[in-house]
N, C-alpha and C positions, 0 to 999 in steps of 0.2 A: 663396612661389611656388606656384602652383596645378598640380593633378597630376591635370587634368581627361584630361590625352592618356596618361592611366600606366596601364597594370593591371600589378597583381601577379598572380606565375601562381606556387601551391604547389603543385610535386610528389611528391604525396601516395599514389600508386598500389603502391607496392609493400610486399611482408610483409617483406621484414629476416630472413633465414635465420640470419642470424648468430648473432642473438640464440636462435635455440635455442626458438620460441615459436610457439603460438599464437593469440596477436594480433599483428596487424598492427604493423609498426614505431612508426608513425605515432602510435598509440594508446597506449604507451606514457607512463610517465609520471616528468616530472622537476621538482621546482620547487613541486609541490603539483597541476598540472593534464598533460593530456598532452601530448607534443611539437608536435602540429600546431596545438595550441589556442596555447600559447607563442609559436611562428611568427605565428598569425593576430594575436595581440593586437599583435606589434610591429610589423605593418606597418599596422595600423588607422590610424591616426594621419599618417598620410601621407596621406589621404583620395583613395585612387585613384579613377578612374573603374568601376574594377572591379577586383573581386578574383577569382580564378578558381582553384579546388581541384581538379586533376589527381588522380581517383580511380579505384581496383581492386581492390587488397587489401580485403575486407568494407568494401565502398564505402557501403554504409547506414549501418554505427555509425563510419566520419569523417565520411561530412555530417551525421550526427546531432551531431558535437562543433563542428563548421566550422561549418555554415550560419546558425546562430544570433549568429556575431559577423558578418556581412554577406556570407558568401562563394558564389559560386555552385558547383556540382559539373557536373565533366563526366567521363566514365565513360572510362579508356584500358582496353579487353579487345580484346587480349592484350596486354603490358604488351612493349614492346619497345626501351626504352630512351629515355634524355633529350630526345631530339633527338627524339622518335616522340610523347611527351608533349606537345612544344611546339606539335608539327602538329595533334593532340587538341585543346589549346587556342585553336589560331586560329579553329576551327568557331565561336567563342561571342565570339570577339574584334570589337569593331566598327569600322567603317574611321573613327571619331574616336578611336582609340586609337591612337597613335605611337613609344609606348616601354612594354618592358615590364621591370617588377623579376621575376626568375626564382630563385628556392630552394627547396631540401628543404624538406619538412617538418618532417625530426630533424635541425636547425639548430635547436634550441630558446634560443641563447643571443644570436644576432642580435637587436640594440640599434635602436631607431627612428633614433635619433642617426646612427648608421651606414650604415643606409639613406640615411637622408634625404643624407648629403653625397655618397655615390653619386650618386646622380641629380642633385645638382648637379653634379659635376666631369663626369659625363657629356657634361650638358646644354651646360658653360661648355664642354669641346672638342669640340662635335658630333662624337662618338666612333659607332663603330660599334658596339663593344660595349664595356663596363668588364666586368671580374673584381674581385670583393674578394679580396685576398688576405689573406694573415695571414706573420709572421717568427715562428718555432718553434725552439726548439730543439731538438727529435728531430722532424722532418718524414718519418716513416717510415709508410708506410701513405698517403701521400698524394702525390697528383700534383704537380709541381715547375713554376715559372713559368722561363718561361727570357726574358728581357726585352732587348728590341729597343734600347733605351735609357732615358734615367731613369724617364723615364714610360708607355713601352708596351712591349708585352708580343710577342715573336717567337713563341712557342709555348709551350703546355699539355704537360710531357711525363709521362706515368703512370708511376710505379715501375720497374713491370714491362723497360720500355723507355728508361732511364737508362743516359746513358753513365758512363765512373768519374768522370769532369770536372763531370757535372752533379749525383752525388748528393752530392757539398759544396753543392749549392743548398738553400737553409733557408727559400724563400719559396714557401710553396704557394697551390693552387687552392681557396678554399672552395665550391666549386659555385653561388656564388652569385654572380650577373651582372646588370647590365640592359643590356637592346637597343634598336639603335633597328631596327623593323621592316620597314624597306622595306630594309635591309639586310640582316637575319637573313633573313629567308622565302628567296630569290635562295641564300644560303649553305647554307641547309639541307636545299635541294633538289638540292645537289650531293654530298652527304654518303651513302655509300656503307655498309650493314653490314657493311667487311671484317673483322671480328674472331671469335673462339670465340663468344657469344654473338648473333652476328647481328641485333647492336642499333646503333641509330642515337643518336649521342652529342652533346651541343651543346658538350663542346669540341674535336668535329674542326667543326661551324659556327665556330668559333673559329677552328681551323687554316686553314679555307678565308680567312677574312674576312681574316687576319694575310698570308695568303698574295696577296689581293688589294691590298696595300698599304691597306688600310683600318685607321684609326687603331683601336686595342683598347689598353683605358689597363688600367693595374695599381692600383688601390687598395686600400691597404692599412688594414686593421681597426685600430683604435687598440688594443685590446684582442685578442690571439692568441686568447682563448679563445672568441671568438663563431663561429672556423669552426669547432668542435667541433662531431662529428656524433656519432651514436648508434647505432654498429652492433654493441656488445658491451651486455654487460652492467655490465662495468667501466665503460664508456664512457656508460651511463646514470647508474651511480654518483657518477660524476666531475661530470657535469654537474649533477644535484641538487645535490651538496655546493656547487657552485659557485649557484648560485639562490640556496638558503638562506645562504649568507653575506653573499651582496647584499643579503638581506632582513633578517636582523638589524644587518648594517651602517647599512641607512636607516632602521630604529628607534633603535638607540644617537643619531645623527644626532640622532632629533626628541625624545630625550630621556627614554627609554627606559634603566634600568641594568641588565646581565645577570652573570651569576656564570657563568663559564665558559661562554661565546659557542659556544663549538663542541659545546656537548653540545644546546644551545636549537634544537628545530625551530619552524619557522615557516610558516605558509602564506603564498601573496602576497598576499591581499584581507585578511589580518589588521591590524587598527588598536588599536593602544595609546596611553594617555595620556602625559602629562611626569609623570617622576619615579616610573612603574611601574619593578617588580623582577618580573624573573624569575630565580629562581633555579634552578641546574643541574638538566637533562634534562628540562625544562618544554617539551608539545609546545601549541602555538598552529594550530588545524586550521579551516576553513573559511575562513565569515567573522564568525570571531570577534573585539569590539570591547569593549580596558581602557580605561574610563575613566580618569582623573588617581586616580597616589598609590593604584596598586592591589598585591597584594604575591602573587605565583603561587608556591607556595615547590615546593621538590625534587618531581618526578616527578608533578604533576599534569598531566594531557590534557582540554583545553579545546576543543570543538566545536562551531561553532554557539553562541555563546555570548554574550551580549550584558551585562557589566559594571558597575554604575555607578561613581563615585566611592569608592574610601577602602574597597574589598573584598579581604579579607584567601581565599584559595585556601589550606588549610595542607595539608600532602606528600601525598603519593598521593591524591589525589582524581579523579574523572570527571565532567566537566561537562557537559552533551550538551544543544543545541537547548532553553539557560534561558536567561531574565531574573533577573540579581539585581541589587538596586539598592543605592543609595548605603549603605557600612555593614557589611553581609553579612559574615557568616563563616564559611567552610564547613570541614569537617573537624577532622582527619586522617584519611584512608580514606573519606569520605564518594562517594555513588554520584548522581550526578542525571541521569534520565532525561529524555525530551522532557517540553518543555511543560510547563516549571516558572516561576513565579513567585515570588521569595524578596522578598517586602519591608521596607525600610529597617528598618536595626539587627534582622533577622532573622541566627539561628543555626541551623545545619546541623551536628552534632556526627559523634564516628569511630562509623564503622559505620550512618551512618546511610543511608537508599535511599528515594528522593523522585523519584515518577512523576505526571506531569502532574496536579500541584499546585500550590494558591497557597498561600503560608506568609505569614500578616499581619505586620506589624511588631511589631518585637520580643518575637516571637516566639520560641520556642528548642523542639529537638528535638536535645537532647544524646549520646543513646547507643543504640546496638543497637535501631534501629527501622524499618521499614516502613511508609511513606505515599505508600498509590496513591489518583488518582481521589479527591484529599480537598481541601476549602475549609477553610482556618483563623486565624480573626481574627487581631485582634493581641493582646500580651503573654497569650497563653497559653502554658504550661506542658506541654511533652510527657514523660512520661516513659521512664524506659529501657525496653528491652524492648515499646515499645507495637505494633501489631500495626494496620492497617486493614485489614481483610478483604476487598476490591473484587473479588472474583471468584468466583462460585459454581461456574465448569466450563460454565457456558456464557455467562454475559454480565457487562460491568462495572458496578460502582455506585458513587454517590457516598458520601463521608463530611464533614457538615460538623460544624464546630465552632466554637463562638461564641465573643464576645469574653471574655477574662481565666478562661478555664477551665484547673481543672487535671487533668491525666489521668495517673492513677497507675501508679508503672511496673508491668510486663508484663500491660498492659489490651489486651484484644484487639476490637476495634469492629467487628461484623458489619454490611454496608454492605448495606440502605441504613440508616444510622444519623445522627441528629442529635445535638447536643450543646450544649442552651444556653446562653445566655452566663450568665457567672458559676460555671458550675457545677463539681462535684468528682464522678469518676469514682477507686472506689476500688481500689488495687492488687491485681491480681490479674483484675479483674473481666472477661466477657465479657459484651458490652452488645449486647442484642439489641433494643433496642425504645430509642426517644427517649427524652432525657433533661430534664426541663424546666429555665428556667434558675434558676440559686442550688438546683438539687436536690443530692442528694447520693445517688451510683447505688454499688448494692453488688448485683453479680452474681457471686457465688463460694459454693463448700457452707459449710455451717458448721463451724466449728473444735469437737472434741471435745477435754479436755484429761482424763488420767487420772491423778489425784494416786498419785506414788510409784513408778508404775511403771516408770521407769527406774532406781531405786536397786535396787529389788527384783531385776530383770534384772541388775544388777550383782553384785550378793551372788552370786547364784546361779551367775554364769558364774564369778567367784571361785573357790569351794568346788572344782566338777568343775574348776578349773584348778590345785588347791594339791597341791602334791609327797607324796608318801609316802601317801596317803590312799588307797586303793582306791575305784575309780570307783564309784558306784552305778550298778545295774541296775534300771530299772524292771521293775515288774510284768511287763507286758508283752514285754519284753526277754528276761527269765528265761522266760517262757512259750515263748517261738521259741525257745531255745537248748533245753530240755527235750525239745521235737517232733523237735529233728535229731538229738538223740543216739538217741532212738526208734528214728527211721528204718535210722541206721547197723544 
């Protein structure tokens, strides 16, 4: 069905005191991105004629996060309540627009699904307004539907104003409605700020419309937990945990194995192969993508990260904004910074820290090493301890290294340095000047070696260490003791 006559209208304008913050409610974040971006994504898909973001709280950094998935902003100051939002919103509204879908912001778990049948049972009983409701079992902190009969609704009653008859009702209001507008507008302008707040509310437009014999249906969420809002902190908590479960639930789905599901965090734009493992407390952040038959083991945090095939992650590793490809194996403890390229059957050992580098195929850099700003063929050899220098204190340089070289462990490469192919760099060395290839580079002092002198040192410490012997005094020694008994 086409939803050319639909806008959605997110109200997005208020900070959330609750939370105890500040940012903005809105801005918040659950799921991997923030609450109102959550909101935007799921009513996308519905392809309104318009979408329309009700902004106040630090109205620049939500349209900064909104406007970019198609929504327009329009500015409610001074912020005076639902019903006062809606009238903000009409100013932008155009008279081919006939019905509008109306929610928070920090509804971050409302489903398109759910929308979408809204607006049809709407539609199917040319309704004045629908409410989604939701059936809860502790319905506390929320306003109560009190319903006219099976399918509509007599009144919206809030907490605060519950008779004892009505707080056994379990079916609440999720603030989330669609109207049809030639009926809302008439309703809303009859809507009075009698309350502590002297705010103008869309479910007394509700009251009024129930009150005019105007049909207002109840539809109920298939799911209780999409009217969950976000006015605590708990209540932020809760909604994450609930995201991240839907998301590794529809990994396991496409086949996907995990070792304790609930310790795995997961972003939502994260894509994994069949038959990856992640193993417990494995976080998956951005939009990072496992190819097939990849293996993330304990405690490694994956960002930005782009996988290929048959890549082994081993425990506590950092991956950040790299390419590895089919093969790769990284760690234990290994660190990769941006703007890495690891190539096929390349190795990343523990302790190793790899910054906006290409590592060639089969490759390896096994232990306790540093490589910034370096190019490195393939099957060479790094060794432990190696060092690339790329930073004098004021600007970077590269280091490159040719194919099948090997560089011995704790070589330190002042950059800018070459290293040609074939060739052997020998342990220890600090290589300041190119190296040609098949040469053999030896930059370290020379080794002195002194026959005997350590047996000699032994004897001798020996002797002053053996019992009953009086110690000798050297010359010297005896001279200072001589001068102080003088002085006495």
């Amino acid at each position: 069905m086409s939803n050319q006559d639909l806008a959605i209208v997110i109200l997005a304008a208020g900070k959330g005191t609750r939370l105890k913050s500040g940012l903005a409610k809105v801005l918040h974040r659950a799921g991997g991105r923030a609450l109102v971006e959550q909101v935007a994504r799921a009513c996308a898909p519905l392809k309104a004629r318009k979408v329309i973001a009700v902004v106040g709280h630090q109205a620049e950094d939500v349209a900064a996060v909104i406007e970019p998935l198609g929504a327009n902003t329009v500015l409610q100051q001074p912020q005076h309540g639902t019903g006062h939002a809606m009238q903000v919103a009409r100013r932008v509204l155009s008279g081919a627009v006939k019905f509008a879908v109306v929610l928070p912001g920090d509804a971050p778990l409302i489903r398109t699904e759910t929308l979408r049948a809204m607006v049809a049972a709407h539609r199917t009983a040319n309704a004045a307004a629908t409410i989604l409701t939701a059936v809860v079992s502790d319905p506390s902190g929320y306003g109560r539907v009190v319903r006219k009969s099976e399918s509509t609704v007599q009144a919206i009653v809030e907490e605060s104003q519950l008779s004892d008859e009505q707080r056994e009702l379990n079916e609440i209001n999720s603030s989330i409605y669609c109207f049809s507008l030639d009926k809302l507008w008439p309703a809303l302008a009859q809507v009075k700020p009698d309350n502590k707040h002297r705010e103008l509310y869309l479910t007394d437009a509700v009251a009024v419309l129930a009150g005019k014999g105007e049909t207002v249906l109840a539809h109920v969420a298939t799911d209780p937990r999409e009217a969950l809002g976000c006015n605590t902190r708990a209540d932020l908590a809760e909604v994450d945990r609930i995201f991240r479960e839907w998301k590794r639930a529809a990994l396991m789905e496409a086949g996907v194995s995990m070792q304790l599901p609930e310790t795995v965090l997961v972003d939502p734009e994260v894509v994994a192969g069949e038959d990856s493992l992640l193993e417990p407390g494995v976080q998956l952040l951005g939009k990072t993508k496992l190819g097939v038959r990849c293996t993330i083991r304990t405690g490694s945090i994956l960002s930005n990260a782009i996988l290929g095939d048959d890549v082994v992650v081993e425990p506590y590793c950092v991956v950040s904004e790299s390419r590895l490809d089919d093969g790769v194996v990284v760690g234990p403890f290994a660190r990769l910074r941006a703007d890495n390229h690891l190539k096929a059957g390349s190795r990343i050992g523990n302790f190793v820290e790899v910054k906006k580098s290409t590592i060639g195929e089969g490759t390896k850099a096994m232990h306790l090493t540093y490589l910034g700003d370096a190019k490195i063929g393939t099957k060479t050899n790094i060794g432990a301890g190696t060092i690339t220098c790329n930073y004098d204190g004021f600007h970077k340089y590269p280091t490159t290294i040719g194919n099948r070289v090997f560089i011995g462990s704790d070589a330190t490469l002042v950059a800018p340095v070459r290293v040609g192919e074939g060739a052997y760099v020998a342990a220890g060395s600090t290589v300041t000047e190119h190296v040609p290839a098949g040469a053999l580079a030896i930059a370290r002092g020379r080794q002195s070696n002194k026959p005997g002198w350590a047996t000699r040192k032994r004897r001798a410490l020996a002797a002053e260490e053996k019992p009953g012997k009086p110690r000798r005094r050297s010359k010297k020694a005896t001279a200072r003791r001589t001068k102080k008994s003088r002085r006495r």
